[in-house]
VOGU-3710 file (C-alpha; in Angstrom, 3 decimals, decimal comma):
1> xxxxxxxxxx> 1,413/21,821/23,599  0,414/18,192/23,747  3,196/15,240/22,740  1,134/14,237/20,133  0,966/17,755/18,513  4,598/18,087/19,336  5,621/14,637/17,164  3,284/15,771/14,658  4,849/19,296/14,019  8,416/17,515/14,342
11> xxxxxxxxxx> 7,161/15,299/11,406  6,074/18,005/9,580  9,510/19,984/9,857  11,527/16,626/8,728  9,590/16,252/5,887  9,144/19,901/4,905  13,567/20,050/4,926  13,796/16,613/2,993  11,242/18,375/0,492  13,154/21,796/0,181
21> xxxxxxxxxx> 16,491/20,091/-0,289  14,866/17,606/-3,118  13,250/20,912/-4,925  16,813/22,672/-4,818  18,215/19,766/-6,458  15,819/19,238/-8,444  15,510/23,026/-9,464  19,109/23,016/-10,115  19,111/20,334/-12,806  16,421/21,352/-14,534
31> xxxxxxxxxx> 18,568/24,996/-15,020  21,290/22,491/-15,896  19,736/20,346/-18,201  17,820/23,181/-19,802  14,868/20,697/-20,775  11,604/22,470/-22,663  8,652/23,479/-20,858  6,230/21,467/-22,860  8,912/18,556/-21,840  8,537/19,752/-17,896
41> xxxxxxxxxx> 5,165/19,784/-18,508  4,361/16,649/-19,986  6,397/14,531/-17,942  4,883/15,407/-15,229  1,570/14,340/-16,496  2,715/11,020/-17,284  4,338/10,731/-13,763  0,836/11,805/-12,128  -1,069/9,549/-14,178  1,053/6,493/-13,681
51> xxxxxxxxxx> 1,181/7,340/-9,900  -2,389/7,811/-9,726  -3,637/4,583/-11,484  -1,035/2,804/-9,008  -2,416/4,724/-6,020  -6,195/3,219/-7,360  -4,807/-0,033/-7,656  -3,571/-0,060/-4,244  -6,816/1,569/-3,101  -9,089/-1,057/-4,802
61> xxxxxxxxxx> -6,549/-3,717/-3,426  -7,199/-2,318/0,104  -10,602/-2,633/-0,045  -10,840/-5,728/-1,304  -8,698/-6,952/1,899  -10,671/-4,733/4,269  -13,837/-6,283/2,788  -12,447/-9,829/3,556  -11,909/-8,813/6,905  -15,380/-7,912/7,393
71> xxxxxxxxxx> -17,255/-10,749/6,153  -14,563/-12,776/8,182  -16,006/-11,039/11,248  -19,680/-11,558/10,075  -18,783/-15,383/9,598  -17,260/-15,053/13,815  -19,647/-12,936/15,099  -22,604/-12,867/13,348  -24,245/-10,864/10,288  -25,540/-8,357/11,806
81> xxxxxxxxxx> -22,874/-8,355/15,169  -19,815/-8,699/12,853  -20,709/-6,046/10,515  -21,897/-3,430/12,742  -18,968/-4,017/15,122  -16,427/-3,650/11,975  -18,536/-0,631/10,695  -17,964/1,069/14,148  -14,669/0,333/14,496  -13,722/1,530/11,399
91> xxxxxxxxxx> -15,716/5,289/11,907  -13,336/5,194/15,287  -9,870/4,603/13,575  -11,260/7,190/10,689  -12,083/9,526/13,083  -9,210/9,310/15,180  -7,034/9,543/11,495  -8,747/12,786/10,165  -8,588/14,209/13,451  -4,563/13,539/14,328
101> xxxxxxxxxx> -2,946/13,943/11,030  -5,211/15,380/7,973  -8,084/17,269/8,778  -9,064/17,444/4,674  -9,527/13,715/4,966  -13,177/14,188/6,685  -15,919/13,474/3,806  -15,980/13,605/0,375  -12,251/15,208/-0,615  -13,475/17,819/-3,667
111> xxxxxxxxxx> -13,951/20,533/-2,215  -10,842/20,734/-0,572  -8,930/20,167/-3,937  -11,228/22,850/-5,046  -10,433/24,862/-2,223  -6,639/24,393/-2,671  -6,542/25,139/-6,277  -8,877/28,204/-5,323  -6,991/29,991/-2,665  -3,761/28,357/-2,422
121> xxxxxxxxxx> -2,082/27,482/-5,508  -2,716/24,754/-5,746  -1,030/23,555/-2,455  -1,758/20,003/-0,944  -0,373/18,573/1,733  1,375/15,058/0,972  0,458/12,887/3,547  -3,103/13,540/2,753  -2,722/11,416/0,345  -2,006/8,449/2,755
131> xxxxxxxxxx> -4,609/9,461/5,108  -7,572/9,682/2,617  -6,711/6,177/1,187  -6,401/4,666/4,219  -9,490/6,154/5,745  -11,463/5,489/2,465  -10,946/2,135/2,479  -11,232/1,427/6,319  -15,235/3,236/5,378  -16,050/1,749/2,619
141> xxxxxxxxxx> -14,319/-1,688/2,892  -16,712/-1,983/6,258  -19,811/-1,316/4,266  -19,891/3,102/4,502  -22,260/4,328/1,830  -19,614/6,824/-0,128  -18,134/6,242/-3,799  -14,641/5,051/-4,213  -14,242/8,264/-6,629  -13,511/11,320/-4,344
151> xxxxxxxxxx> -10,586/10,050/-2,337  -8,738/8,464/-5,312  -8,966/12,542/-6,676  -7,441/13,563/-3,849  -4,924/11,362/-3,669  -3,699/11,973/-7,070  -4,491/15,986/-6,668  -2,228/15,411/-3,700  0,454/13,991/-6,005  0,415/16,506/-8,313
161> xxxxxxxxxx> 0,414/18,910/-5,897  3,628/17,443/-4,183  5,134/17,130/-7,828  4,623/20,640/-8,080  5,927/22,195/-5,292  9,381/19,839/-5,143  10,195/21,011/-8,657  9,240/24,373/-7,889  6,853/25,466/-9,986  4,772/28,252/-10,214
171> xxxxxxxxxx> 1,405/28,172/-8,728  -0,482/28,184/-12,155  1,828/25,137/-13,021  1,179/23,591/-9,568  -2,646/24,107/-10,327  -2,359/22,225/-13,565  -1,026/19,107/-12,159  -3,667/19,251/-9,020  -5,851/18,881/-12,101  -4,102/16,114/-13,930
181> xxxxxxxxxx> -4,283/14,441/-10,622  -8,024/14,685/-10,773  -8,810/13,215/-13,785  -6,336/10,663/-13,527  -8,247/9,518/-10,200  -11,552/9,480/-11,966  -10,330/7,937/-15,088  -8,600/5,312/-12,873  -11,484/4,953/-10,924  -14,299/4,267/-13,684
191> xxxxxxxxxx> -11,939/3,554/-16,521  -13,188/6,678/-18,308  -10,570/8,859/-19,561  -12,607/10,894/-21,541  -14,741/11,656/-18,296  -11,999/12,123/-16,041  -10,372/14,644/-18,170  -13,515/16,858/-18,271  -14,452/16,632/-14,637  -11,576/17,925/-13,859
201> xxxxxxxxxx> -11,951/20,800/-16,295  -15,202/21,075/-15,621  -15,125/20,638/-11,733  -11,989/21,298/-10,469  -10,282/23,797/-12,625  -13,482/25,672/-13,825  -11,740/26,810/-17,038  -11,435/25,116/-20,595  -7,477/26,329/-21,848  -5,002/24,655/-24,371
211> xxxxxxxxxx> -2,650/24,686/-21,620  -4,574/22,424/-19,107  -6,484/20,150/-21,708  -3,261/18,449/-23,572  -1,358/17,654/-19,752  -4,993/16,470/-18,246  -5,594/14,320/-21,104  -2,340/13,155/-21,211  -2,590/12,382/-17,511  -5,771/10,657/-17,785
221> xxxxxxxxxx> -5,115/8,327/-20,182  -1,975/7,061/-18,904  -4,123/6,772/-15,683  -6,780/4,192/-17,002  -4,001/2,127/-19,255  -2,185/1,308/-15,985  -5,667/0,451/-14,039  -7,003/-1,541/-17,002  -3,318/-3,320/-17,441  -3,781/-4,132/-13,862
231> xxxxxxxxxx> -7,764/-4,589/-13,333  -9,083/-5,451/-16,557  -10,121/-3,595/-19,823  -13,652/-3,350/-18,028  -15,781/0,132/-16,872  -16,841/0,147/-13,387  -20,207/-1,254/-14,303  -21,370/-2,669/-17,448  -24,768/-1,571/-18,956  -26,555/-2,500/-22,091
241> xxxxxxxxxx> -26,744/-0,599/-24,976  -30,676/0,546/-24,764  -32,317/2,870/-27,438  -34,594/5,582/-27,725  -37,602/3,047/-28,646  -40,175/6,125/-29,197  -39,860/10,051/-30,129  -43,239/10,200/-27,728  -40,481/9,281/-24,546  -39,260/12,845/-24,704
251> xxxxxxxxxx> -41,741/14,046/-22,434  -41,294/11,353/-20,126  -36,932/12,282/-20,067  -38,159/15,860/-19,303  -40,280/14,253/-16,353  -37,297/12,667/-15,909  -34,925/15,377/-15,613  -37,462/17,602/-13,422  -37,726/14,827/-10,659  -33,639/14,163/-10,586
261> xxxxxxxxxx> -33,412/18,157/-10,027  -35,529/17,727/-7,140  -33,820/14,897/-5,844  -30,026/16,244/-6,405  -31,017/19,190/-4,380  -32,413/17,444/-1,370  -29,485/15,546/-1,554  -27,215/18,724/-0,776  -29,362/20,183/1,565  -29,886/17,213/3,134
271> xxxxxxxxxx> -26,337/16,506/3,722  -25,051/19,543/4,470  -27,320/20,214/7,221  -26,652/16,722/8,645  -23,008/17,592/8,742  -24,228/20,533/9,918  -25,792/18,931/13,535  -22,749/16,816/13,505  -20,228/18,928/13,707  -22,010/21,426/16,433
281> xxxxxxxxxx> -22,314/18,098/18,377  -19,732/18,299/21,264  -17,958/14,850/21,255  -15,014/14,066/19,729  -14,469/13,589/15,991  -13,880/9,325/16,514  -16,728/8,396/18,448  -19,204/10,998/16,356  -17,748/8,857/12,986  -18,172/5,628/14,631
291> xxxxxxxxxx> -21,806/6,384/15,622  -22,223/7,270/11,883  -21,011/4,319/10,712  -23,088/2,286/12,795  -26,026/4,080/12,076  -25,359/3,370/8,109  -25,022/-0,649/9,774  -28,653/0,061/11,358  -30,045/1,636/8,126  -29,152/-0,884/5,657
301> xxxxxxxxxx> -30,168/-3,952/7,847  -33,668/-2,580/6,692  -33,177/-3,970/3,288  -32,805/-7,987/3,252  -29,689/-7,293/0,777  -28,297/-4,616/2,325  -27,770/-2,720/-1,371  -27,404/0,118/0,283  -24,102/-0,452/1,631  -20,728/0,428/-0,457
311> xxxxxxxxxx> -20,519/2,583/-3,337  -23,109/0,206/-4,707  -22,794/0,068/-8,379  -22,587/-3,611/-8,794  -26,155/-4,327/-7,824  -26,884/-1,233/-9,975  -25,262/-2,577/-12,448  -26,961/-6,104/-12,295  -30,699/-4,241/-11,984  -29,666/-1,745/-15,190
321> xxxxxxxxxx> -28,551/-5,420/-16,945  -31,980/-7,183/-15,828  -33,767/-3,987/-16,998  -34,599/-2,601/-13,639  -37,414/-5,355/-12,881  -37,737/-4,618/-9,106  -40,863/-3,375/-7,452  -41,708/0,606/-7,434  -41,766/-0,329/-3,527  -38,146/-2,040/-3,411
331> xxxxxxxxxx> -36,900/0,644/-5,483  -38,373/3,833/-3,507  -36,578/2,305/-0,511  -33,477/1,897/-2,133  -33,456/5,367/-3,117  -34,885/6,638/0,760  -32,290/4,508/2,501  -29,072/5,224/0,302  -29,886/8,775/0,865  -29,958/8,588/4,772
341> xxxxxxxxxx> -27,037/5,783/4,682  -24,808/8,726/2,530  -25,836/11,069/4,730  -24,904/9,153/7,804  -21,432/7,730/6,553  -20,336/11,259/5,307  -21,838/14,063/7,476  -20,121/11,963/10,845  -17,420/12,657/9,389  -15,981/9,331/7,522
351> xxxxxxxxxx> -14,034/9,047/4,292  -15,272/8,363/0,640  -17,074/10,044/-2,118  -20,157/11,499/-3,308  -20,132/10,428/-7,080  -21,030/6,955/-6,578  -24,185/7,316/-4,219  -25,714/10,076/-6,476  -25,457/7,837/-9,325  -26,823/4,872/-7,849
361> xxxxxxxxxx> -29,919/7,598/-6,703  -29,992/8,327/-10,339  -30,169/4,867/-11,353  -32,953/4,127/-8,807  -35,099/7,011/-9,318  -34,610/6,596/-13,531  -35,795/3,244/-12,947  -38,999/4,252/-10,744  -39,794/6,407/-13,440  -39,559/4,124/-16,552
371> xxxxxxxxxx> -41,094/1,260/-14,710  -43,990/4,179/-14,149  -44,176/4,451/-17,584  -44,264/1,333/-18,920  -47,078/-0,044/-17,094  -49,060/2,959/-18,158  -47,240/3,204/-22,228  -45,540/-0,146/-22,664  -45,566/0,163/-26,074  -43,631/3,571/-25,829
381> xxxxxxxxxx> -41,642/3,304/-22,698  -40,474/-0,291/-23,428  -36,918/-0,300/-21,145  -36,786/0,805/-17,716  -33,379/0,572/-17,846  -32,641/3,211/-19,987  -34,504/5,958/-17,882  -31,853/4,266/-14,516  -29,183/4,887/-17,153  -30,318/8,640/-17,905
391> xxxxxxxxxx> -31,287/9,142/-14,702  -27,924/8,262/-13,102  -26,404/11,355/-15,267  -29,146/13,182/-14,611  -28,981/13,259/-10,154  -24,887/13,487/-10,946  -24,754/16,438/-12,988  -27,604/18,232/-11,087  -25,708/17,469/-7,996  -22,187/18,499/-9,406
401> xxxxxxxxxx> -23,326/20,860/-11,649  -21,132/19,263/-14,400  -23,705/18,128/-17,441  -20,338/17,304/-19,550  -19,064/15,023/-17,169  -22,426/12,617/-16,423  -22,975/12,584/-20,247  -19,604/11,245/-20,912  -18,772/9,088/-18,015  -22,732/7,393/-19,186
411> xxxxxxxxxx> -21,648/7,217/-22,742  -18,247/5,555/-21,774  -19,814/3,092/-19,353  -22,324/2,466/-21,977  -20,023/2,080/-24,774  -23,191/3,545/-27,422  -24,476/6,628/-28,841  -28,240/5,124/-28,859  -29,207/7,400/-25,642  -27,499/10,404/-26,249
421> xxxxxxxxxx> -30,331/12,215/-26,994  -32,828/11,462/-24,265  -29,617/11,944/-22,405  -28,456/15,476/-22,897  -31,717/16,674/-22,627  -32,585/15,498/-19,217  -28,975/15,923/-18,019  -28,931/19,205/-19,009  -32,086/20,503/-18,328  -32,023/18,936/-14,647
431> xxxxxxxxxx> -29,046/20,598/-14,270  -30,417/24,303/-15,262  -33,193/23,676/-12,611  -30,680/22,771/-9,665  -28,924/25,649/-9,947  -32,460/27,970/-9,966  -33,648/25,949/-7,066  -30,362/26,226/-5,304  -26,899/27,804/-6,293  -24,654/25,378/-5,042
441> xxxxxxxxxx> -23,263/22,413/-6,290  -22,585/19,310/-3,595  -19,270/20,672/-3,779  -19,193/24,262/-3,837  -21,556/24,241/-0,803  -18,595/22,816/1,168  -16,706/26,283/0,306  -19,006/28,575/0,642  -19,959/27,981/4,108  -16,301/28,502/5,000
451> xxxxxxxxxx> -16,760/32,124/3,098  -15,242/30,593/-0,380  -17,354/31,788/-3,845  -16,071/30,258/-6,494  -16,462/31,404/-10,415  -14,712/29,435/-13,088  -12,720/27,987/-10,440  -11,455/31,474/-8,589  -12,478/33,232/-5,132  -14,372/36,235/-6,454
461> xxxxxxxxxx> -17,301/37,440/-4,092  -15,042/39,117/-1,091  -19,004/39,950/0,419  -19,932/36,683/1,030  -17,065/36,748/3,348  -18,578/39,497/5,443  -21,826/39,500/7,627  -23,961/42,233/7,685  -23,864/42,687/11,539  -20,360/43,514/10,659
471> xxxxxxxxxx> -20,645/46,656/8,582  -24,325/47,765/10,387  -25,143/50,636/11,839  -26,974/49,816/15,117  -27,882/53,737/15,979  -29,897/55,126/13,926  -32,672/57,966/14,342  -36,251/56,413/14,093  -40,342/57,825/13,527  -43,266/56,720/15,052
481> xxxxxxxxxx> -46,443/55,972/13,265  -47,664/59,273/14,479  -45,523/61,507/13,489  -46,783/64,141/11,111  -46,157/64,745/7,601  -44,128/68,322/8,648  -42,152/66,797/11,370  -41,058/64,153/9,066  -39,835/66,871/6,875  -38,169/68,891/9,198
491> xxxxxxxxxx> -36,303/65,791/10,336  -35,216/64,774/6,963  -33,666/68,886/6,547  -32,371/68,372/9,634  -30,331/64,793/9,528  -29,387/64,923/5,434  -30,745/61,501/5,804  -32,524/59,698/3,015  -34,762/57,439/4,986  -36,086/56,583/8,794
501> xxxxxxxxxx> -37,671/53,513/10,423  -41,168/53,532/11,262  -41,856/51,930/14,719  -45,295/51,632/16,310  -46,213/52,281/19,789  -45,010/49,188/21,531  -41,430/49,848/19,704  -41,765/47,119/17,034  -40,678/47,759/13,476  -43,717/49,221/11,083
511> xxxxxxxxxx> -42,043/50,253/7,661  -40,199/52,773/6,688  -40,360/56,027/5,415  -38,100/57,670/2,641  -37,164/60,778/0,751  -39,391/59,598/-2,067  -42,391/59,373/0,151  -42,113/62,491/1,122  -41,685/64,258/-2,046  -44,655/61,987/-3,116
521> xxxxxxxxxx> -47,384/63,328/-0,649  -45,652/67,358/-0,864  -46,647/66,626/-4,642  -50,365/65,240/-3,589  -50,909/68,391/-0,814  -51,806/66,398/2,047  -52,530/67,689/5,194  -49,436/68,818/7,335  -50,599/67,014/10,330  -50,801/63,458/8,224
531> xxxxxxxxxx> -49,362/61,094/10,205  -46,016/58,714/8,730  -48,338/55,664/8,532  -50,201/57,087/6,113  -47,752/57,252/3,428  -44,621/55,477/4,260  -43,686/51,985/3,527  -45,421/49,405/5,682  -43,550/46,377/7,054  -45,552/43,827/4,786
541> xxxxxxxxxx> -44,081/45,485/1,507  -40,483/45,905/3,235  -37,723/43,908/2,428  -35,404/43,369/5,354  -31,972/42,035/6,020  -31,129/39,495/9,117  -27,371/40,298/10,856  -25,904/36,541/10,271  -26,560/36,670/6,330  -23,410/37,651/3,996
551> xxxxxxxxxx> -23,145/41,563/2,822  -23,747/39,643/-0,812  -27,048/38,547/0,110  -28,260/41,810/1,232  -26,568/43,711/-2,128  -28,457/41,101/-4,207  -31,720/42,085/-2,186  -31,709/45,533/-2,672  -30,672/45,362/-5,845  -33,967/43,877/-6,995
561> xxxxxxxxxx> -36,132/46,808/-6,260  -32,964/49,502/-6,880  -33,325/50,293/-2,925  -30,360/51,992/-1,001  -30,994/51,200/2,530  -32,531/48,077/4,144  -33,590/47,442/7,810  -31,972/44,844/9,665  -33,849/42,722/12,056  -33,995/39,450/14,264
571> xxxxxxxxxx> -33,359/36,512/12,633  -36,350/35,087/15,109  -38,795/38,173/15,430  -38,490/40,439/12,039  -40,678/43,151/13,847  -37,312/43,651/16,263  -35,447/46,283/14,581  -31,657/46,005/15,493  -29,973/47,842/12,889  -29,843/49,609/9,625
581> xxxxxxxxxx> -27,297/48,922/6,291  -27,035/51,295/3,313  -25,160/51,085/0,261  -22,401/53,358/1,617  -22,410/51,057/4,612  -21,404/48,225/1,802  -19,064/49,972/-0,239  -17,279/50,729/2,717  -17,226/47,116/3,656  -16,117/45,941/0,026
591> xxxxxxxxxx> -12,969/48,667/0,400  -12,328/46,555/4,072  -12,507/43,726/2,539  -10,593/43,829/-0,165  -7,664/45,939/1,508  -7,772/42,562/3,975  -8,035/40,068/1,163  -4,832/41,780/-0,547  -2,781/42,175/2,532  -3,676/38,330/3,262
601> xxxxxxxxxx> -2,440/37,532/-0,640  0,741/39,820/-0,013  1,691/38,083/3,608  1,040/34,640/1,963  2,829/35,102/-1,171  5,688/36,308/0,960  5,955/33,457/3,726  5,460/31,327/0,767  8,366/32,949/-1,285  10,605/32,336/2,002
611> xxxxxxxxxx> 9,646/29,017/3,081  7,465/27,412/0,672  7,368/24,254/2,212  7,635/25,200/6,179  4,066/26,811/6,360  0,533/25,165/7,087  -3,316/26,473/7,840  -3,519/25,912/11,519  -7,525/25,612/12,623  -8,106/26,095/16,569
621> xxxxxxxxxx> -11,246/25,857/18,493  -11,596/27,973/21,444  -13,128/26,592/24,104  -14,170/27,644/28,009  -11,479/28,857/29,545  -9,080/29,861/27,040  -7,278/32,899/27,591  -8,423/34,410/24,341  -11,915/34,426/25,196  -13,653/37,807/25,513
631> xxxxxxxxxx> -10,050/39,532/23,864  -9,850/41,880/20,630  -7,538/40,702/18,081  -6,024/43,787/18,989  -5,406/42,237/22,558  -3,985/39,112/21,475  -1,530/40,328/18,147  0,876/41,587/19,940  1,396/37,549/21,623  1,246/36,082/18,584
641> xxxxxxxxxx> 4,476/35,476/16,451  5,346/37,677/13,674  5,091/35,848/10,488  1,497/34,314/11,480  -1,731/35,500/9,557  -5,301/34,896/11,342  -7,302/34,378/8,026  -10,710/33,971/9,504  -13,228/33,042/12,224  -15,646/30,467/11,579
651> xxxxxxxxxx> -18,502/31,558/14,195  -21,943/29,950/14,280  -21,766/28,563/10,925  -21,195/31,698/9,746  -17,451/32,663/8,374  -15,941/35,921/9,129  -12,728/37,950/8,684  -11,271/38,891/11,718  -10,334/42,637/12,273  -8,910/44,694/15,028
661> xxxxxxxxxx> -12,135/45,527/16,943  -13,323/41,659/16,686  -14,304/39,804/20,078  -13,276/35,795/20,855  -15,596/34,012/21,621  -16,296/30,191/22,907  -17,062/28,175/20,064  -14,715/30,129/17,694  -12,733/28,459/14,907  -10,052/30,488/14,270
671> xxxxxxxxxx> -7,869/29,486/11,094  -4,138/30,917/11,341  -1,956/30,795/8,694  1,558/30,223/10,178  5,498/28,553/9,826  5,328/25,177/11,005  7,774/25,825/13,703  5,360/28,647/15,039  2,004/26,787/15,702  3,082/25,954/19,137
681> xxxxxxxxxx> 3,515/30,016/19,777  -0,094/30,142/18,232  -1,483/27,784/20,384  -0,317/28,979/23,686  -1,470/32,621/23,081  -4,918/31,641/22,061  -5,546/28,472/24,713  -5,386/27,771/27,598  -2,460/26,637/29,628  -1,070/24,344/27,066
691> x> 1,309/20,442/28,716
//
């Protein structure tokens, strides 16, 4: 074990007894006192709020300093030396943060609250809290394209969190306050209450209940009186008050609201497969976020102005106020570079958020679109700026999946009811195209590529967690294209089977052939010497599974033609037939993993019973060399120490759940959940020799 990781766990144990003997206390009196759960309850939403609109004060205040210190350095070195050399620097102290201390820090922050109030109760670190505002502001105060919104919802998620767990609570409590904590940090943030308390229904908690509305509101609200008593009774950005000038710009919203779909899912895909090649980069995590950052430097020095820089809604702001008169050119590279400069700043692994950038997207592309319009119907589309106001809730609610939300937090920065209907309908209707071109959100991507489905806010889809190379079955009895209609048959009596690959002379997958088939051509009175390939399933008409796609996505498959078997081939060459899954096949698999998924719950909710505040997710990398590599989990259990869960393997991209039988490999992110005091034991049986 290195001396860093040594301090760090040392840290971790100080704090974790100074926050056990606080929550006995604290426990204690409460008993004592006897004070009314609605009292607890409310309290504690106050408390979150007030902390949280601090905590964005702070924040803002940070930036503003960091900011200085940039434009100091331009002043030294240079415009284009001083801010690329700050921009740098800052991914490198970022990187070197996320990496050392909070690992939750790296990008935009929501999905790990979601994952958190998902999976574990709602459980949040403290001192991510510290990290993500300090990292936030080191990226954004240097210029990184990401939206001040995302870490100040962690940070107060993270107070609510640590509110939670020193009083004790119970995890649906805890999970409350994780969501006052939200909405506080967006209603601090944009001085919209009203917004911030439905993202975080909306978003974060997934459900609509008595119980969480009154303490969210009451959270939020205290939230934006301390930020406006401190920062001004002002929105983020002020827009005018535009109308709906003609009934005939419907069809130009719904134009509208078609595009922004298009654009919000780019944006995810775009992103996520960015962050993608970053990650399976091999360098470490401060030089890969400094290169990003410098990259974003690079991008926006394309742009005289450099608007692409920041959160950006100032100059949004100013454009939306001068009704959007910039040039279709100006604006289609605003909206081509803020997407790569996001992309860069976030998928490198810096700190900030992913509101901001898809609203000034919105704005951009809203504007392109009404500036369209008008030169073609000026007497019908007569503001611009209205279609960069729609089209700012529009990208965001597409993106986030949270129509609500971008109507509200418009309406609120707007301060008028004039738009509302040009605005729900291309919110909304933008929003039910995302999710048929693609079924993630920017967020819930995030989750489900660790093996996380999420439905109103819960894990519920145990087969996306499992690959289909898992459950396969790789031998399998086969036909050839010339086998004959009665030695198909007598194979079929023989086996019990229900259905046989096809493969042609050179071994390479033709169709398939099926009890149905069969009883099909014994009903026609063919010949007994027809050969299979003249009534069996051809390869053209086949559906087909690949072994690194989730059991979920091959369930779904066959469920749209009623199927019970599908073949499983290359992911490179679907004529190379490698295996063969059935619905037994998956039913066994959902029994596995649900027995593993309940044991895992039972372990955790006992370690957490015992020590609530000793235990952490440990994530290791195996690399060449390790001792692990090429061992069973079998091989290695009996090493590791006795209260320590291995939750799951992140292999390829892919997530998996580790079993018995499983191999190591190099590569392999193995998350462990374990006692604080144990990690060192963890890391010694899985790594190599460890100084």
């Amino acid at each position: 074990m290195s001396q860093q990781q040594t301090i760090t766990e040392r840290t971790d144990s100080e704090h974790s007894t100074v926050l056990e003997r606080l929550r006995t206390w604290l426990s204690a009196a409460l008993v004592r006192w006897q004070l009314p759960e609605e009292f607890v309850i409310v309290g504690s939403a106050l408390v979150i709020g007030l902390g949280t609109g601090l905590g964005a004060v702070i924040f803002i205040w940070l930036l503003g300093q960091i900011d200085a210190l940039t434009v100091w350095s331009e002043g030294i070195l240079g415009l284009t030396i001083g801010r690329l050399l700050m921009m740098a620097l800052a991914g490198l102290l970022v990187g070197y943060m996320v990496a050392r201390w909070a690992s939750e820090a790296k990008g935009h922050g929501v999905p790990e609250v979601m994952e958190a109030m998902a999976i574990r109760g709602g459980r949040i670190r403290p001192r991510v809290a510290a990290v993500k505002v300090l990292a936030s502001s080191l990226t954004i105060g240097t210029g990184g394209s990401a939206g001040r919104e995302g870490p100040i919802v962690q940070v107060g998620s993270a107070l609510g969190s640590t509110l939670g767990q020193v009083f004790g609570f119970s995890e649906e409590r805890v999970r409350t306050l994780v969501a006052c904590g939200a909405a506080a940090g967006i209603a601090s943030t944009f001085n919209a209450p009203i917004a911030g308390a439905i993202f975080a229904l909306e978003v974060i908690a997934g459900t609509f209940t008595i119980r969480y509305f009154g303490a969210v509101v009451i959270s939020s609200v205290t939230a934006a009186v301390v930020s406006r008593s401190l920062l001004g009774d002002r929105p983020a950005f002020t827009v005018p008050a535009y109308a709906l000038s003609h009934l005939g710009e419907l069809p130009i919203y719904i134009v509208l609201g078609v595009l922004a779909a298009l654009v919000a899912v780019f944006y995810i895909r775009f992103l996520y497969l960015a962050e993608d090649l970053f990650d399976r980069w091999k360098m470490p995590l401060p030089f890969k976020a400094a290169l990003g950052m410098a990259l974003t430097g690079a991008v926006a020095l394309l742009l005289p102005e450099r608007n692409v820089l920041g959160p950006g809604l100032h100059a949004i702001g100013e454009a939306i106020a001068e009704n959007f008169h910039l040039s279709l050119g100006l604006m289609a590279a605003l909206l081509i570079l803020k997407l790569l400069a996001t992309t860069l700043t976030l998928a490198s692994g810096n700190s900030g958020g992913v509101f901001a950038p898809s609203l000034f997207m919105g704005a951009v592309l809203g504007g392109m679109v009404g500036t369209v319009a008008h030169m073609f119907w000026p007497t019908v589309a007569v503001n611009p700026g209205a279609y960069a106001i729609v089209g700012m809730a529009a990208v965001f609610s597409s993106s986030a999946r949270a129509p609500i939300t971008a109507i509200l937090i418009v309406f609120e920065m707007s301060n008028d009811y004039k738009l509302i209907l040009p605005l729900m309908l291309a919110t909304v209707l933008a929003t039910l195209l995302a999710e048929l071109l693609f079924r993630d959100s920017i967020y819930t991507l995030k989750l489900r590529l660790k093996g996380i489905s999420l439905q109103r806010g819960r894990d519920v889809d145990v087969l996306e967690s499992l690959l289909v190379e898992e459950v396969m079955v790789e031998k399998m009895e086969t036909v050839r294209t010339d086998t004959t209609l009665v030695e198909v048959s007598d194979l079929f009596a023989e086996t019990h089977s229900h259905g046989f690959p096809v493969l042609d002379e050179n071994g390479a997958l033709w169709g398939i052939v099926t009890v149905s088939d069969l009883d099909r051509v014994v009903a026609d009175e063919l010949p007994r010497r027809t050969p299979v390939a003249d009534f069996a399933t051809p390869r053209s008409r086949l559906l087909t599974a690949t072994p690194n796609e989730s059991v979920s996505e091959a369930l779904t498959r066959m469920g749209t033609r009623g199927i019970g078997r599908l073949p499983v081939v290359a992911v490179d060459d679907p004529a190379q037939l490698i295996g063969w899954i059935r619905r037994d096949d998956i039913i066994r698999a959902y029994n596995m993993a649900i027995t593993r998924r309940a044991e895992l719950q039972h372990r955790t909710k006992r370690m957490q019973l015992r020590n609530l505040d000793n235990t952490e997710f440990l994530e290791i990398e195996l690399k060449a060399g390790d001792q692990a590599i090429n061992k069973t989990i079998q091989d290695v259990a009996p090493k590791l120490p006795k209260e320590c869960i291995l939750v799951s393997i992140r292999r390829n991209g892919k997530m998996m759940i580790p079993h018995g039988d499983t191999t190591l490999q190099i590569g392999d992110r193995i998350t462990a959940f374990v006692a604080v005091r144990d990690a060192k034991a963890v890391h010694a049986c899985l790594r190599k020799t460890i100084t």
